[in-house]
N, C-alpha and C positions, 0 to 999 in steps of 0.2 A: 200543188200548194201555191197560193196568192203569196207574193211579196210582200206581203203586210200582215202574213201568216204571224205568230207569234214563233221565237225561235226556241230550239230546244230547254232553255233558261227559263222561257213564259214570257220575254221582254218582244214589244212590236217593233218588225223590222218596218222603220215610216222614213226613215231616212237617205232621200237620194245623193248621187256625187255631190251637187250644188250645198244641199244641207250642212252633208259635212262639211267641205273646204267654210262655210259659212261656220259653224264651230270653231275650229280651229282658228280661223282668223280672230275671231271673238276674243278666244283666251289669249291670242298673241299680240294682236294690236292694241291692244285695251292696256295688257299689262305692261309692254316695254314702250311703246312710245311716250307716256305719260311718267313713268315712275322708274325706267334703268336707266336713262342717259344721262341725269347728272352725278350719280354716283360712278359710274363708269369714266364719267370724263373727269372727275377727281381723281382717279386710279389713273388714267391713261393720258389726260392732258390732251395734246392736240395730234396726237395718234388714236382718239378717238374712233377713225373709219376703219383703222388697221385693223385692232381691237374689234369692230362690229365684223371686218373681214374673216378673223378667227373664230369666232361665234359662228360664224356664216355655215364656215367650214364643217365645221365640228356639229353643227345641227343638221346638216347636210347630211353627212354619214350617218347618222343618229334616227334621220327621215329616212332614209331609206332601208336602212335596218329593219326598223318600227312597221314601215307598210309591209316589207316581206314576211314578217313574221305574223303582221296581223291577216294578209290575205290564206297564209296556212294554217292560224287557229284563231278564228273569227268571231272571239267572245270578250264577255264583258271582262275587264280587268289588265288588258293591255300587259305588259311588263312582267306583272305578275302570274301573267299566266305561262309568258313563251321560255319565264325562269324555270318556271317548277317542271315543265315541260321540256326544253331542251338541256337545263343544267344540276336539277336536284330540288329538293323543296324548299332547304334554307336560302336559295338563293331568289327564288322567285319571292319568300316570305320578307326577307331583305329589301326587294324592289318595290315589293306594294306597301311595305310599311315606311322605305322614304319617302315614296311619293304619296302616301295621304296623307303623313306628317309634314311635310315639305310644303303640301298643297292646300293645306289646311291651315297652313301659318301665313301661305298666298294671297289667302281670301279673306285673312282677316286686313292684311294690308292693302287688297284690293278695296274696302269697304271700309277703311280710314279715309283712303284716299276720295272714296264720294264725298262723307264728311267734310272732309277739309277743302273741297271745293267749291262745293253747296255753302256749307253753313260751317265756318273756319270756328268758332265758338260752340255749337253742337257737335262736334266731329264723331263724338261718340255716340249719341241715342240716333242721331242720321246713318252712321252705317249697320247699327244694329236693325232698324227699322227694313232698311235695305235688304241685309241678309234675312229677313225674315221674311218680308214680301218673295224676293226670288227662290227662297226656300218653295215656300206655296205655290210659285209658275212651276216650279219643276214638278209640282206633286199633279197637275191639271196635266203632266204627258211629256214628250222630251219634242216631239212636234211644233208643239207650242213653243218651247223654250228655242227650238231654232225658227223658228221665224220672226221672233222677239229679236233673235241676236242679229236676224237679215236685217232689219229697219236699227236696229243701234250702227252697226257698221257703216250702215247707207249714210248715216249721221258722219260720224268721226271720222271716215275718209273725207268729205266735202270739205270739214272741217280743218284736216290737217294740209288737203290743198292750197287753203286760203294762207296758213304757216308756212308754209313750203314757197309759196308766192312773195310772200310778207317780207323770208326773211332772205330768199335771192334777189328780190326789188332792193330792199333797204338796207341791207347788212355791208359790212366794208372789210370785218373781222377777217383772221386766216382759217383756213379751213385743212386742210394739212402740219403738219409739223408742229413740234413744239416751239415755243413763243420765246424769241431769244435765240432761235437756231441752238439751240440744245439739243443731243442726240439721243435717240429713242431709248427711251426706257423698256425693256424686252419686259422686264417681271411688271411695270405696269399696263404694257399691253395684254398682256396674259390674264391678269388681273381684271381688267375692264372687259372683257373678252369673256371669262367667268360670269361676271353680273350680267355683261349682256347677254349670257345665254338664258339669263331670268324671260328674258321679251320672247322666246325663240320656243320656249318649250312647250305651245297652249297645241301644236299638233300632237301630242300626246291624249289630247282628249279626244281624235277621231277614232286612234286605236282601242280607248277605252269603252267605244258607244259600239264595239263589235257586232255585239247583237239585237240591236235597233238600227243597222245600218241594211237597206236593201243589196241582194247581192257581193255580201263583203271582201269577193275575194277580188272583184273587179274595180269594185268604189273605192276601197281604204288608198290602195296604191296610185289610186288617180288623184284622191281628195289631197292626202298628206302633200306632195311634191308641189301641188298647185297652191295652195295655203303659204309654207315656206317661202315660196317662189314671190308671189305679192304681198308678202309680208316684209322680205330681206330688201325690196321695191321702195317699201314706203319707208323702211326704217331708214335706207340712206338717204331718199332727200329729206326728211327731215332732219336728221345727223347734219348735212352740209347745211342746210337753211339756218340750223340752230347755232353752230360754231360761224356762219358768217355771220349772224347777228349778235350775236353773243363773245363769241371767243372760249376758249376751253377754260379758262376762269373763271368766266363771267358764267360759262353753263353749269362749271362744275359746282358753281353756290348756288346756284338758283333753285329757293325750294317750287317755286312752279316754272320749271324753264322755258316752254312754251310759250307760255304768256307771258315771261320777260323777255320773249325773243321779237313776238310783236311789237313789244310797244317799243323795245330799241330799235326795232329798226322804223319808228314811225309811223306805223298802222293798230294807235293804242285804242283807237274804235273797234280791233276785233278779241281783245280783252275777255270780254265778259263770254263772248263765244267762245272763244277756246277752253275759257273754265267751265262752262255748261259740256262743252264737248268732252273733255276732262271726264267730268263725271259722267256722262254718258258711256265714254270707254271705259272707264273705271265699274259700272255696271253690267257693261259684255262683259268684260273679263271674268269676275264674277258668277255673272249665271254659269259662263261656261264651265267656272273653276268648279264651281258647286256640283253641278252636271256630272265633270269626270270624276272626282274623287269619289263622292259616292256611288258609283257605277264598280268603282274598285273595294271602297268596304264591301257591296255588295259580293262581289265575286271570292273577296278574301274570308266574309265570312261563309258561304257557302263552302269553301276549302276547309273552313272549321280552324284559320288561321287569325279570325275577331271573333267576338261571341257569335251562338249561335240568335239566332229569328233577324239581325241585319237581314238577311238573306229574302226576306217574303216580299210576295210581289202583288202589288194591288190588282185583287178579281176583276176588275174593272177598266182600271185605267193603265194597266200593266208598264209600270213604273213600281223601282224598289223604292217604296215610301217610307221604308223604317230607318231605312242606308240614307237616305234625303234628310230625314226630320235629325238623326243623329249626327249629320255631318253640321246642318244647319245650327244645332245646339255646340257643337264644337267648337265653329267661328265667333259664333256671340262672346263662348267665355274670351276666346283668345283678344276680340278687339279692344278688351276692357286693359290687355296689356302691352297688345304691339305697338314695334315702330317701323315705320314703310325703309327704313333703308335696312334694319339689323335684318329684317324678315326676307329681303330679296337677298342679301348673301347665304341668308339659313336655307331659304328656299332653294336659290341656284346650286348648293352643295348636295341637297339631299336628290334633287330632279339630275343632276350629272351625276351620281354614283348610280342611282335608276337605268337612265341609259347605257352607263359604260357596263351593267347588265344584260343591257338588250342587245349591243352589238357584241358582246360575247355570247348571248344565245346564236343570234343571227349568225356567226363565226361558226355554228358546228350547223349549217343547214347543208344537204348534198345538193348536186347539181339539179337532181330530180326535184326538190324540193322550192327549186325556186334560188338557189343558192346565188349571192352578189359574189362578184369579185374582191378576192381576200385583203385587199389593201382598204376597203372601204369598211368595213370593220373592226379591223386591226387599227386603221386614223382612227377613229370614232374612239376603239375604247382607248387608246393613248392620249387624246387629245380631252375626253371627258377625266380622267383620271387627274392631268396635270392643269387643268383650268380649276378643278377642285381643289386642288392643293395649294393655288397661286389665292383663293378666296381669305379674304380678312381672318386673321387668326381666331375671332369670336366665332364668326362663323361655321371654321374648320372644325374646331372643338365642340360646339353644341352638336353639330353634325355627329360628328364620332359617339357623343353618348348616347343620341339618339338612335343611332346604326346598334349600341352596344344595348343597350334595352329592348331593342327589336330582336337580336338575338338571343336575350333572358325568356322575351316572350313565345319565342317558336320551340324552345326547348322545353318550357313548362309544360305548352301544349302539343307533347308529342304524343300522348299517352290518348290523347282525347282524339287524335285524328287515326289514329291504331287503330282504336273499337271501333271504326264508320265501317 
């Protein structure tokens, strides 16, 4: 069988190591460097890296979870799959309905966020247009879509160098501790730690591209680690770039912090670049977000856990194009409502209850199986559970009815997945 064979689903495996870790970077650098760090440094103040440290942590055990369990069941739907598989089926029905509600709310904030960097007075027919165009990249092949996301990335890293430069040249701000020698706020590091896990969770879409990935039981576990790894890279020096330019007040208001981080510190010539760059991450993110989730309707409806026909796969160009077009109409309606900071705590709650899923599957795997040592799963789901709970009180409650609706839904359809 060729490696580009189609896998037992009908999807083309075209995806080497490189491709993935180039997804996953997509979804993660796009989404938290531009759009968690001033909400995070509002929670956390000038404990802000501590805060990213905890994140660090806790997505750490979360990645390595995630590749173990994707290198042992190497299909589409990520979470949802290693639920129903190692814990029951409400629980895997659980994990795929927070994270395509969760990621769905993602992308609608991902695609304001073009909006409002482009065209601050269009924000809304700009990101609609957005999601509409990368809806259609995704339907031309997932091949395509990652080599799209190679040249955005090759972009917005250049990009965030010249930040990174800008604001250890020019900045004078403190970069540690709270302002006033004030001592650390634990519930708002914890806090900020939570939002920042919003930037940290775009390695979830390697796991989800399971079966377009070549070789998956060798790729996932190399791709995931290496993504996190040059991801946690970039997000700290721009963390310290931005609070020495800035300061943890000055970031935590800043609605584009980035770009008030240049021009405080005296390089207002790279302005207009970093808003371009902005929205160019803000469109990785994006495709990629588009990418995973519906790769997970796809799989949930095949489980007969979303309606059925999600599930077909183009004769052709074998991509789930019904799971693409319905997630793409999902975003449109939501961008007519969201707002980028409610949507990264709605998000970051439903993506941490997801994982603190997956390192409880990953917790029942044997030695034979690939199984991690028990304390790295055991942090993971301790640490996903209480960074969700630490999440803005709107947050935490929308979350719960959401979770609580998802479980009206898998009970209605017990009856329906009986007769398969």
């Amino acid at each position: 069988m060729s490696p580009t064979d189609p896998s037992p689903g009908g999807l083309a495996r075209r995806l080497g190591t490189g491709d993935a870790v180039v997804v996953g970077l997509g979804a993660m650098i796009g989404a938290g460097v531009f759009a968690a760090f001033a909400p995070a440094a509002a929670a956390a103040g000038g404990w802000l890296l501590a805060a990213l440290g905890v994140a660090a942590v806790v997505a750490y055990c979360n990645a390595m979870s995630s590749a173990r369990l994707a290198a042992r069941y190497p299909e589409s739907g990520g979470t949802y799959v290693y639920g129903r598989q190692r814990l029951g089926d409400l629980w895997g029905h659980l994990a795929g309905w927070g994270f395509v509600v969760g990621k769905t709310a993602s992308c609608a904030a991902m695609a304001l966020t073009v909006g409002s960097y482009l065209a601050p007075g269009y924000a809304r027919p700009v990101a609609v247009a957005a999601v509409v165009a990368l809806t259609a990249l995704n339907l031309f092949g997932v091949h395509r879509s990652a080599l799209a996301t190679r040249i955005i990335i090759g972009v917005v890293l250049v990009v965030l160098a010249a930040v990174v430069v800008a604001g250890l040249l020019g900045g004078t701000g403190p970069v540690v501790g709270a302002a006033g020698g004030a001592p650390v706020d634990g519930w708002g590091v914890l806090q900020g730690a939570g939002l920042l896990f919003f930037a940290f969770a775009g390695y979830a879409r390697i796991a989800t591209l399971g079966e377009e990935v070549r070789d998956p039981r060798r790729t996932i576990p190399q791709a995931i680690p290496i993504a996190l790894g040059i991801a946690l890279t970039v997000y700290a020096l721009v963390a310290i770039a931005a609070l020495r330019a800035l300061g943890p007040a000055g970031l935590a208001g800043a609605p584009a912090p980035l770009a008030a981080a240049v021009s405080q510190a005296g390089a207002g010539w790279l302005t207009p670049v970093v808003r371009i760059g902005a929205a160019t991450a803000a469109l990785g993110a994006l495709l990629a977000l588009i990418l995973g989730v519906s790769r997970t309707v796809f799989a949930m409806s095949r489980g007969r856990h979303l309606p059925a026909g999600l599930d077909a796969v183009h004769p052709r160009r074998q991509v789930p194009h019904r799971a693409e077009i319905a997630v793409g109409v999902a975003v449109v309606a939501l961008v007519c409502v969201a707002d980028l900071r409610e949507a990264i705590g709605f998000s970051s709650f439903g993506v941490l209850i997801y994982y603190a899923v997956a390192n409880a599957a990953a917790l029942t795997l044997r030695r034979d199986e690939g199984a991690l040592p028990k304390p790295v799963p055991v942090v993971g789901i301790s640490g996903c559970l209480l960074l969700a709970a630490t999440l803005p009180g709107t947050a935490v409650l929308a979350g719960l009815a959401v979770f609580a609706v998802g479980a009206v839904v898998w009970w209605a359809g017990r009856g329906v997945r009986a007769r398969r």
